[in-house]
C-alpha positions, 0 to 999 in steps of 0.5 A, a space after each residue: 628629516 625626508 622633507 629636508 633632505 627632499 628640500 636640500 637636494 643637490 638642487 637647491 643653490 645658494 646665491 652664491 652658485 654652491 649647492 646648499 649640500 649636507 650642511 645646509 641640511 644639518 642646520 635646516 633639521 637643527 632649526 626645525 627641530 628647536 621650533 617644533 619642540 618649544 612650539 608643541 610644548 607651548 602648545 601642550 601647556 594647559 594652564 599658562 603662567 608667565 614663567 613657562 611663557 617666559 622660558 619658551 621665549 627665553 629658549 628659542 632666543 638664546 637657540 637664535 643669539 648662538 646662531 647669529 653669534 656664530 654666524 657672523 664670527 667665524 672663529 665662534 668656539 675654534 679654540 675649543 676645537 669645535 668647527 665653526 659650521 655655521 658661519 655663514 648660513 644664515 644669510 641664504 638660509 632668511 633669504 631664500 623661500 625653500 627654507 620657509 617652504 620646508 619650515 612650514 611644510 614640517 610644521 604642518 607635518 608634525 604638528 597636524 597629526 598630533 592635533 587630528 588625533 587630539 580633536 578626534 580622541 577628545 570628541 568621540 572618547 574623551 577621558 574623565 579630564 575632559 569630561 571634568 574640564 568641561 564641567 568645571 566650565 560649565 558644559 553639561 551634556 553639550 549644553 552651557 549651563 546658565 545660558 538659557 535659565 538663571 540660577 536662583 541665586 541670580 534671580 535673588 539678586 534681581 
């Protein structure tokens, strides 16, 4: 929330000469939002198959079809006496570079974190899954097993 309200300030204006204001902000953390979750949930997946693969993309596209729906149709869900916010926003949000700056700058603050913890926790006190995971690949005490000896079953058969 800081880096967008720092990046939306009354500062920042449109091409238009409005200032980008509370609105601006609000779909700013809404997009970051939907990203963020569905990037650091696939990031989180150990074992892909095509359904979860499947699904992400499926979210993060149907999150992006309501936004341009709704950006383009200013009467988008007026009926249901629901104010169409929206409308208009993505025009200057795609063309302007404090977005993808605050875009990526998020990115790099949420996702970094968690990733430096990861890498530090799995080297230096790594869980019995880890160590299980890296058996199972064939590591044994930092050493590829099979890399510099074959197995009797591979000099049989040579």
């Amino acid at each position: 929330y800081f880096f967008v309200d720092f990046a939306v300030g009354n500062d920042v204006v449109q091409d238009n000469g409005q200032s980008v204001g509370l609105m601006g902000a609000g779909i700013v953390i809404l997009w970051l939002v939907d990203i963020i979750a569905n990037l650091r949930l696939g990031l989180e997946i150990i074992y892909w198959t095509g359904w979860e693969a499947l699904l992400l993309i499926v979210s993060v596209l149907i999150f992006y079809l309501t936004w341009v729906l709704a950006n383009s149709d200013p009467n988008f869900f007026v009926a249901a006496n629901y104010p169409n916010i929206v409308y208009g926003t993505m025009d200057w949000m795609m063309k302007s570079g404090w977005f993808w700056m605050a875009t990526l700058l998020v990115f790099t603050c949420c996702l970094m974190p968690m990733y430096i913890v990861y890498v530090l926790r799995r080297s230096f006190s790594p869980s019995r899954a880890d160590i299980g995971r890296e058996i199972a690949s064939g590591w044994i005490n930092g050493v590829k097993s099979g890399e510099s000896s074959k197995t009797g079953a591979q000099r049989a058969s040579a």
